[in-house]
N, C-alpha and C positions, 0 to 999 in steps of 0.2 A: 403580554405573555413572554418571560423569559424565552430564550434560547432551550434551555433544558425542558423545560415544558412545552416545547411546541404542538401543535396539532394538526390540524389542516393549514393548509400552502396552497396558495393561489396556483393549481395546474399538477399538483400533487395532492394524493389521498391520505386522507386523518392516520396519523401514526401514531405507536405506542406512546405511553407516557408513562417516561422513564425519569422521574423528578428528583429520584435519590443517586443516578450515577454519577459515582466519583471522576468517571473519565470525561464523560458530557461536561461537565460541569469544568472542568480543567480545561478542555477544549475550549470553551465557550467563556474562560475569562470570567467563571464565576468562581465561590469558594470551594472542593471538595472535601470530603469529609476525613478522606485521607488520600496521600500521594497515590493517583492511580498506574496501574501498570497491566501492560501485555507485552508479549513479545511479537516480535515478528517470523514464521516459520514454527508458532506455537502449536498446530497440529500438524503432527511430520512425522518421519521417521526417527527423531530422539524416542518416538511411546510405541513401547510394545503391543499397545494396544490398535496405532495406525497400522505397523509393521503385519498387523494379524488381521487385520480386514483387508486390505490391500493383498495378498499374498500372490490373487489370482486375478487380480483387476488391474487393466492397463492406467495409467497417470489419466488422459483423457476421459475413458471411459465413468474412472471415478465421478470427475466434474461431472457430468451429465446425468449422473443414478440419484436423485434427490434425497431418497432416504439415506444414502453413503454421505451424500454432502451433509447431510445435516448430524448424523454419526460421528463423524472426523468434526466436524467444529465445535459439536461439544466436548469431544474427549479433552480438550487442555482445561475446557470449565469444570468438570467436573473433579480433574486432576489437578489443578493447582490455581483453581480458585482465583484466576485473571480477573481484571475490571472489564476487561471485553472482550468479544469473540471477533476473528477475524472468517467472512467466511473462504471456505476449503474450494479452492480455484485456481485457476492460473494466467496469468498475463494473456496465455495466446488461448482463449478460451473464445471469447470473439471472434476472432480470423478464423480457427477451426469452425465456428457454427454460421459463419457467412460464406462456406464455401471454399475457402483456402486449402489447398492439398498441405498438412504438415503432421507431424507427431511429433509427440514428446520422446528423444530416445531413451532409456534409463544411462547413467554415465556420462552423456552428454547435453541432452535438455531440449529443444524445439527445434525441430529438422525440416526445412520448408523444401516441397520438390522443386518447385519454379521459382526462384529466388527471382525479385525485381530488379532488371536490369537495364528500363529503356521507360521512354513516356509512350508505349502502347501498351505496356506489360502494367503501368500504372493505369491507363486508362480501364485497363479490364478487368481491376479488380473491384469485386462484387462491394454492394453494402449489407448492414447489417441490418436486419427487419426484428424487433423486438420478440416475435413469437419464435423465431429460431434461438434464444436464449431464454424461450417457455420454460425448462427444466431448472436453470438455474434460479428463475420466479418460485415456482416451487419448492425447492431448496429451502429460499428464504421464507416464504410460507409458515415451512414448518418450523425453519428456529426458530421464529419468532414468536411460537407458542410454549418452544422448548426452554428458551433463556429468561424467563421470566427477569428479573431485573438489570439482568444484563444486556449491556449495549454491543449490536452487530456491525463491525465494519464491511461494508462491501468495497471492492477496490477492480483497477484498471491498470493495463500499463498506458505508459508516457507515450505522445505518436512515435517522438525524436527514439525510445526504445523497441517498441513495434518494429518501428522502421528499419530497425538496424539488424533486425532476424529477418527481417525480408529481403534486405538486399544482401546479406553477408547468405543465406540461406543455413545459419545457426548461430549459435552462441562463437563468437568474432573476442581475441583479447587484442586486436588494433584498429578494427572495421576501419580498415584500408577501401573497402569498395564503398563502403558508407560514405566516411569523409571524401571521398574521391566523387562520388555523385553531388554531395553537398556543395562541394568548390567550384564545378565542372559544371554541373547544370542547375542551377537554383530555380528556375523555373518548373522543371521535372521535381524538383525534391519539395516542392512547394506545393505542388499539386498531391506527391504519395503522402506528405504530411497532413496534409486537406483532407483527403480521404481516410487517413487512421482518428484524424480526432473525431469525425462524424461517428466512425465504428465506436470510440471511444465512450461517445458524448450517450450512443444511442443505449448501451450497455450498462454506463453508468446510471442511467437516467431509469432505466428497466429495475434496477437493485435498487431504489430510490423508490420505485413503484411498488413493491415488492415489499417494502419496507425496514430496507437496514435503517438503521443510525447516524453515519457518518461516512464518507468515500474516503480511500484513501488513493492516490492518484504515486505508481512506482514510476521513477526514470532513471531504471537501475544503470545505466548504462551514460546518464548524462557528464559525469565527472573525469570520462576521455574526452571530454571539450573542453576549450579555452573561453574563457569568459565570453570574450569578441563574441566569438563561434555560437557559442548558447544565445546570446540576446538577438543575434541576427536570423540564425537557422532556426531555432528549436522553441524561445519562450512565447513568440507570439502563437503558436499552433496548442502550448497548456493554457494561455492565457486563456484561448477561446474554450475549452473543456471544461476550465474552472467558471466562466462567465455565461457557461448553457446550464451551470447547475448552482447557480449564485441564489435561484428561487427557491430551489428544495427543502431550503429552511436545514439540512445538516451540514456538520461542524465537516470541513473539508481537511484533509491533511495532504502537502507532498513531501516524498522523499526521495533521493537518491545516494548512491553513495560515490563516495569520493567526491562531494558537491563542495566542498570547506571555500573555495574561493568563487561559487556560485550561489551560495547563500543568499546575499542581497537580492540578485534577480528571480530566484526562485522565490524569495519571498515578496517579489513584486505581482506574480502566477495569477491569486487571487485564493489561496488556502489559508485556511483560519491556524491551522498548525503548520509548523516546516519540521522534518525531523533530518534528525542528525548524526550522522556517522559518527564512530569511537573515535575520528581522529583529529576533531578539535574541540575546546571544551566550550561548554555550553554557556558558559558569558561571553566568551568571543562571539560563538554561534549569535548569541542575542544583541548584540553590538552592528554584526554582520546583517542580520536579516530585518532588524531595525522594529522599533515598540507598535506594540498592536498584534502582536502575535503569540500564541504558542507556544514552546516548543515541547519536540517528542524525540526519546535518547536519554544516554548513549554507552551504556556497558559495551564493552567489548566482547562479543560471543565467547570469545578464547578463554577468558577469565573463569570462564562455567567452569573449567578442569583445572582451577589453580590452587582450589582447598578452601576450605571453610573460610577460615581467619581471613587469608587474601581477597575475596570475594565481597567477606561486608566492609573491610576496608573499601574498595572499588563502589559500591555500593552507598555507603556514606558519603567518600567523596562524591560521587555523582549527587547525589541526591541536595547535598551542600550546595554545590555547583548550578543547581536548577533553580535553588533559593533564593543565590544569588544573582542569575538571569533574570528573576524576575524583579531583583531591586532596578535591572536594569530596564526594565520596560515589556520584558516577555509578560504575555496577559496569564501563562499556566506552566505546569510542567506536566507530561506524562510521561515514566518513568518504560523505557523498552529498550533493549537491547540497540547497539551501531549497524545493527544488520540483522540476518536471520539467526534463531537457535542451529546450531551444527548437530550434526545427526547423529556423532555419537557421545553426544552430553548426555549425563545422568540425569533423568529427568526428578529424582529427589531432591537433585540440585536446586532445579527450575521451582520446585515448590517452595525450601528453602527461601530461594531468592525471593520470590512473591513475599512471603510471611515476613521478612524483614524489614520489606518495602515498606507492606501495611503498618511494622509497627513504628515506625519513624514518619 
């Protein structure tokens, strides 16, 4: 049984079968039918249409209202006709339903009260029990009656990312207490990374249950490390995340950004995809992260405002560029932005860009 036709999985329930997706199939080192593509931040605030459900709903609250979640992940499918959906979630979605005092601020992004600052403040943090991410089961439930041929990404943050809103208690641009925990006591930082990949592992494994498609595992935050730093601190803790869900039978993808000289380890993790930031191009990426792989990438968000003509140049190139990864050993290419869509893109753009994709 192909990869794309999977079914039942020893310790997982029969899934969809989805035998025509273009993206499955590019993950998975088979042919597709055409270059697949989604973005990342593809139901957001760029759509008038999030902008209008959202108006009166907190960021959290959203995650947790199943009919909302499954609203917002089809709006980019039905608007611009993506090869996948990504579901409508967020990194610290986890930590809020195990217990974690935090919120999402608007302006700012995940606001932890008790920020981790000792190995008792680690030892007391709770775990995650599958039924306290019930809702987001649900969620997936329904899109997965909603998306008929389309394929669901479910995703997670990275622990090394987790980690670093817990102990910075928000979004950090030098996580000076991070790296200062990391140096200072490896021991303690080894233990709160222990603890985030279980939260990690049990989450993922729940949307896997539930029945996405393929995980995508973020460590938005990995690329303020030094290579050293990453294979010491941080890769054996995804290693073990990607090797709790090595049975699942879906196509695995990681990314981060600013990773261009963390490629190779991050493609040692254990993901079927590695994706790729807009800032190296993607035969280097495929040279870096070495044959047997994937890759996912890498328009540059910004490009979405640079006009027509510029666009499918960027566009072509890329797309060139993935062609050629793959003479070099990349097993697919899926076609997605170096980051997220930016919120005040025209989302005509975004469909655009989709339709161009498909016809090349």
């Amino acid at each position: 049984m192909s990869p794309v036709q999977r079914g039942h999985t020893a310790g997982y329930p029969t899934r969809r079968q989805l035998t025509d997706s273009p993206f499955l199939a590019a993950a998975t080192g088979q042919t597709p039918s055409h270059r697949p593509v989604w973005f990342m931040r593809q139901a957001g605030r760029s759509l008038p249409e999030y902008r209008a459900i959202r108006a009166d709903v907190g960021m959290l609250e959203s995650c947790f209202t199943p009919d909302l979640v499954c609203e917002i992940t089809m709006q980019p499918i039905r608007r611009h006709r993506v090869d996948a959906a990504i579901l409508f979630s967020d990194i610290v979605v986890p930590l809020k339903a195990a217990g974690i005092d935090l919120d999402i601020v608007a302006g700012v992004g995940p606001v932890v009260a008790n920020p981790i600052r000792s190995k008792a403040d680690v030892a007391a943090l709770p775990t995650l029990d599958p039924s306290e991410v019930g809702a987001i089961a649900e969620a997936i439930a329904l899109l997965t009656t909603e998306l008929d041929d389309t394929a669901l990404i479910g995703f997670a943050g990275a622990p090394f990312t987790l980690a670093s809103y817990l102990i910075e208690g928000g979004p950090s641009r030098n996580l000076e207490r991070t790296k200062a925990l990391m140096h200072s006591d490896p021991e303690t930082w080894n233990a709160l990374l222990g603890r985030l990949a279980d939260i990690t592992i049990t989450f993922l494994q729940t949307q896997v249950n539930a029945g996405v498609d393929a995980i995508q595992l973020f460590d938005s935050w990995a690329g303020t490390l030094s290579l050293a730093n990453y294979r010491e601190f941080v890769l054996p803790h995804s290693e073990r995340v990607f090797a709790e869900l090595a049975a699942s039978g879906v196509p695995k993808i990681h990314f981060g950004v600013g990773t261009g000289e963390l490629l190779g380890s991050m493609g040692e993790a254990g993901a079927d995809v590695v994706g790729v930031d807009w800032r190296i191009p993607l035969p280097d990426a495929a040279r870096r992260v070495g044959p047997g792989k994937a890759l996912q990438g890498n328009l540059d968000s910004a490009v979405l405002f640079a006009g027509a003509e510029s666009i499918e140049n960027e566009v072509r190139r890329i797309v060139a560029e993935g062609d050629e990864a793959m003479t070099l050993g990349a097993t697919g290419h899926i076609f997605n932005l170096g980051h997220g869509v930016l919120p005040k893109t025209d989302p005509g753009v975004i469909t655009a860009t989709v339709e161009l994709v498909h016809s090349l």
